[in-house]
N, C-alpha and C positions, 0 to 999 in steps of 0.2 A: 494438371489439376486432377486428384483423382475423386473419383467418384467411387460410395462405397456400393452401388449396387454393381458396376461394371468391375467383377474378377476378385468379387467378396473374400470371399477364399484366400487367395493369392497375399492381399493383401493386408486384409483383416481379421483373418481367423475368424473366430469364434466371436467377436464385438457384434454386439444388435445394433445395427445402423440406423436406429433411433439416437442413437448419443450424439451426432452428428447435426439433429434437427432440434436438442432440447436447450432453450437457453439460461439452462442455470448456471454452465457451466461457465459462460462468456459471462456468466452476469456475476456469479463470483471471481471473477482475473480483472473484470471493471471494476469490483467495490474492493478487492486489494491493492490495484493501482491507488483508485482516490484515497485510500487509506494510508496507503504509504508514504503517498506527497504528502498527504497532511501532516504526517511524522516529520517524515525532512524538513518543511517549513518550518516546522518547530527545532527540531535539528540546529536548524541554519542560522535562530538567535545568536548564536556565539560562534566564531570559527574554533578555537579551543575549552572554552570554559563550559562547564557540566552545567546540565539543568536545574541540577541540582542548588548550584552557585548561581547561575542568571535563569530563574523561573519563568514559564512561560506569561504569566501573568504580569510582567513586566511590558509588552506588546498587547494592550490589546486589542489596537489594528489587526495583529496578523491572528489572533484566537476569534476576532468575527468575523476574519475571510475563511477561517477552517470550519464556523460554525457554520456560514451562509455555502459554502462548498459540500458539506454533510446533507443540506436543508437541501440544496440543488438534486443534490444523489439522489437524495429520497426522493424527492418529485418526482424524477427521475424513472424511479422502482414502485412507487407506489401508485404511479396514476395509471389506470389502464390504457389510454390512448396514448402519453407516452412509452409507457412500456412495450405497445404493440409498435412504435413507431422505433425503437430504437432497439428493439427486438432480446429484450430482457425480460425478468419478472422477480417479481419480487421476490424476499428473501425472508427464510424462517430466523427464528432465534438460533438454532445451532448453526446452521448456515453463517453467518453474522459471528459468532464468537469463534468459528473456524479460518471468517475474514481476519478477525483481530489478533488469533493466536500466529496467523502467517505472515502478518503484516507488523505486529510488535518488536519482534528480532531487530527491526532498523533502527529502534531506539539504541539495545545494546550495544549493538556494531557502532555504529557512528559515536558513542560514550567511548569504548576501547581506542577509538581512531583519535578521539581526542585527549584521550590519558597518553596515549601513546605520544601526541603532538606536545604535551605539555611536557612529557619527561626528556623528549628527543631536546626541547630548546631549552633546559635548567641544565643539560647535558653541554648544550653548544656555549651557554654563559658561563658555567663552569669551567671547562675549557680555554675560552677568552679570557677569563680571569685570573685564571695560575699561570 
């Protein structure tokens, strides 16, 4: 385990060994995590078919676990004795739309995985059928 005050130098360069002790950084890769399962969840309505085609609003079971999973976060971030407790803080607006710009990409991806899945099996029927 290294420690950044034994052999600073060596191994750290030039970094202020305060970044080490700030927890914004742990607290943005935790609101990217929740963020992104939330995606997936929503993802996972259809194994092939777009959003587009089966809307999330079709479930919404699973849009009040993603709401009450958001509403957790927040508690989460916004309370001080959990935040001290769970060693996070809260999170500005561009912080937050920095969440969302990193964590929106899994929408895409998983769209393409599923264009991909739907053209790979009109491919395999096609095939069967001539």
């Amino acid at each position: 385990h290294l420690s950044c005050s034994i052999r600073k130098e060596e191994y750290f360069g030039s970094v202020d060994c305060g970044v080490f002790d700030d927890p914004r950084p742990m607290t943005m890769a935790l609101s990217v995590l929740v963020t992104i399962e939330a995606l997936n969840a929503l993802n996972s309505l259809s194994e092939d078919q777009s959003l587009l085609a089966m809307p999330p609003w079709k479930n919404m079971w699973l849009i009040g676990a993603i709401c009450l999973s958001f509403c957790l976060h927040f508690v989460l971030l916004y309370t001080p004795f959990l935040a001290h407790v769970f060693q996070v803080t809260p999170l500005n607006v561009a912080e937050w739309l920095c969440v969302f710009a990193l964590s929106f990409p899994v929408i895409f991806l998983d769209e393409i995985l599923k264009l991909v899945s739907r053209k790979s099996r009109l491919e395999a029927k096609k095939m069967k059928g001539e």
